[in-house]
C-alpha positions in Angstrom: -76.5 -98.0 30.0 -75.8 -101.5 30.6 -78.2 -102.7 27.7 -75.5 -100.5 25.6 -72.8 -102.4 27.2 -74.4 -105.9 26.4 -75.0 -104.7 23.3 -71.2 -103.4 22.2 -69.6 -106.9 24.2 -72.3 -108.8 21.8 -70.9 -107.2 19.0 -67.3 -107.6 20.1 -67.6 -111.1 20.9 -69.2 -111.7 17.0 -67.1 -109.4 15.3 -63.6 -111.0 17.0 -64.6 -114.6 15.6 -62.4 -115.0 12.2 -63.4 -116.2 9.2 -61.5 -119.5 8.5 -62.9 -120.5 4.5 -60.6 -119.1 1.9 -61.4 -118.4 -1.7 -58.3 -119.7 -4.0 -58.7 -117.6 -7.4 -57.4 -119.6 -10.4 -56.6 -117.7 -13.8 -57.4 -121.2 -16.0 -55.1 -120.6 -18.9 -52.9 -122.9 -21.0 -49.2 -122.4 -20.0 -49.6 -122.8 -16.2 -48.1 -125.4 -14.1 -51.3 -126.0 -11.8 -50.0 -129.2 -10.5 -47.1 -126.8 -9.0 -49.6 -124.0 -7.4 -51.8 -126.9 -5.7 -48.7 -128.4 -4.1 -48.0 -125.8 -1.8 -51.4 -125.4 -0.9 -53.1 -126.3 2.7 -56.7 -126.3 1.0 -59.2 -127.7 3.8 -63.0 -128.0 3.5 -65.2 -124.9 3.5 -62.7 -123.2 1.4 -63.5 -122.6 -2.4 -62.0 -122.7 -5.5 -63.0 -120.0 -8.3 -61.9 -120.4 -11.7 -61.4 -117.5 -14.0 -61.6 -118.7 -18.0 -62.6 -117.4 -21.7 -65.3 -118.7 -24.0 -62.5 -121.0 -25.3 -61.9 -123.3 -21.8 -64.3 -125.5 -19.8 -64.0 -126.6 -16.1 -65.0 -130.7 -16.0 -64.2 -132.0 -12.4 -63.4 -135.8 -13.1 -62.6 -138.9 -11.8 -58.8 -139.5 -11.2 -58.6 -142.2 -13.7 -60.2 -139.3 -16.2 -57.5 -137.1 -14.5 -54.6 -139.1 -15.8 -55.9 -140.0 -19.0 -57.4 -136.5 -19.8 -60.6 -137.8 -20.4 -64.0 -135.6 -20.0 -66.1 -138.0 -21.8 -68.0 -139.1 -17.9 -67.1 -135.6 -16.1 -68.9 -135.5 -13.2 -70.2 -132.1 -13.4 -69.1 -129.8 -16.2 -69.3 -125.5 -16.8 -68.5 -123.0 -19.0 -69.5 -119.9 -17.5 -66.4 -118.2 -17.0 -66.2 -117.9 -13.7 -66.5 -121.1 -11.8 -67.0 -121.1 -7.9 -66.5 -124.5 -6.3 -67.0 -125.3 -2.5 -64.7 -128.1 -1.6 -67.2 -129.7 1.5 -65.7 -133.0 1.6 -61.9 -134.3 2.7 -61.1 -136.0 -0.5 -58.7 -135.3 -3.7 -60.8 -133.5 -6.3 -60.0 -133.7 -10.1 -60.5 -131.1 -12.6 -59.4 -130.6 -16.1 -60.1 -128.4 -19.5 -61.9 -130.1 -21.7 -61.2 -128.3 -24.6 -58.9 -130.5 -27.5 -55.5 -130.4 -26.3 -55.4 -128.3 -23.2 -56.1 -130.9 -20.4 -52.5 -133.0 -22.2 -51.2 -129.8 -22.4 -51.4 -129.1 -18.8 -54.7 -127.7 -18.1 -55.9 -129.5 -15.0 -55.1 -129.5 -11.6 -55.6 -131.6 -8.2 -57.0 -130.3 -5.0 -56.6 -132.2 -1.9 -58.8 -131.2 0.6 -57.8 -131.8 4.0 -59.7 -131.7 7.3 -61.0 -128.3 8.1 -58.4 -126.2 10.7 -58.7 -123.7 14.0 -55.7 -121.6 12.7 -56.5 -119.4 9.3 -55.6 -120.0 6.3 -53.1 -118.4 4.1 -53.0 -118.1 0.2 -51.4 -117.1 -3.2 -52.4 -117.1 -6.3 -50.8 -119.3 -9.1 -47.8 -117.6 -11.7 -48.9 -116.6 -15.0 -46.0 -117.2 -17.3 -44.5 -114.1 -19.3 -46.4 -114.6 -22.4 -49.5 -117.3 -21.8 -50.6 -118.6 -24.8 -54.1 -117.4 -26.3 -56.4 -120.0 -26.6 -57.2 -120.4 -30.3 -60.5 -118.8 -31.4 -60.4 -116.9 -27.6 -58.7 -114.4 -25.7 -57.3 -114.9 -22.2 -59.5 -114.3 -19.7 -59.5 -110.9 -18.1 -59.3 -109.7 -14.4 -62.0 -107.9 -12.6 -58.9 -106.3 -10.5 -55.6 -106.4 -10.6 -56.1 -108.2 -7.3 -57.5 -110.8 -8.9 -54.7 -111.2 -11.1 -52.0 -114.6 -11.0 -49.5 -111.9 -12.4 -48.8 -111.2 -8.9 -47.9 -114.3 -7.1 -46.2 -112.4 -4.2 -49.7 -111.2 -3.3 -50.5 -111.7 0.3 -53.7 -112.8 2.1 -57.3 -114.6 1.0 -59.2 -114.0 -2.0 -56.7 -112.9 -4.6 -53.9 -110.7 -3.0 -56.0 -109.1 0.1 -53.6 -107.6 2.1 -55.8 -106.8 5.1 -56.5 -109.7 7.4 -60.1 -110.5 8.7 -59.0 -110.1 12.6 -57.9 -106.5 11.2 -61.2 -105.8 10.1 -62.7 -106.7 13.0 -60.7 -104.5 14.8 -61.9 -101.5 12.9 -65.2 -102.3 13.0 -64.7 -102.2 16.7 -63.0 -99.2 16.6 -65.6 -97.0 14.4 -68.9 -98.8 16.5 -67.4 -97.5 20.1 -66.5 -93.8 18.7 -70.1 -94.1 17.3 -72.0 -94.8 20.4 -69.1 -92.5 22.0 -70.6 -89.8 20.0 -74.0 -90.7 20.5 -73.7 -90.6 24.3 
């Protein structure tokens, strides 16, 4: 019995430990004011940045002189897969635009400055789609997985696109269905 016990304060201390990276999803579309959605951010490193796209858009992280010029032509890493994960491991201003003819001048980039990591968790949003975003020509807007995932929602609580139960709350139920478990075991 007091192996058992061990055992379930083992599992309470792991499971009671929250998780402090965040995943910001970002809907990469022309028509949104990214420079607006990353202000009001507290990003910090470990957290990750996923970009949602069409065919028609690229993801180039640049320097910040290729920032402000809306240059790609030295990007520093560049992808077109559609859905772009990106760990932000350092403390340091990150740069990314669209590379795509016009879209970067027309708004299509966006500055992440990551700050020290913190002891408190995170909280997040995802950034306003307006009304009618413009199609990309010779593309479609990129679709959600989830309306969960979708920037249409921007009064969605929590981490990873609108989750609206907390990771201490998990743990909590975890808890909770492992000691009526062994309860019913015993």
């Amino acid at each position: 019995m007091a192996g058992l016990l061990a055992l379930v304060l083992l599992f309470l201390a792991v499971a009671s430990v929250p998780v402090l990276a965040t995943n910001y999803d970002i809907t990469w579309v022309t028509g949104v004011d990214y420079t607006g959605w990353a202000s009001g951010k507290s990003i910090t490193v470990g957290d990750t940045i996923t970009f949602l796209y069409g065919g028609s858009h690229t993801v180039d992280e640049v320097t910040k002189a290729d920032y402000e010029s809306c240059s790609s032509s030295t990007s520093l890493r560049s992808s077109t897969d559609g859905n772009t994960v990106i760990l932000l491991d350092e403390e340091k201003t990150r740069y990314f635009i669209c590379a795509t003819g016009g879209h970067c001048l027309g708004g299509m980039k966006i500055a992440i400055t990551v700050s020290a990591a913190s002891t408190t968790p995170p909280t997040s949003s995802t950034p306003a789609t307006p009304a009618n975003p413009s199609t990309p020509a010779g593309g479609s807007p990129p679709e959600s997985t989830s309306p969960t995932n979708s920037p249409a929602t921007p009064s969605s609580p929590g981490k990873n696109g609108g989750d609206a139960v907390s990771q201490p709350t998990r743990n909590v139920i975890l808890v909770g269905l492992a000691l009526a478990g062994i309860a019913i075991l015993s």
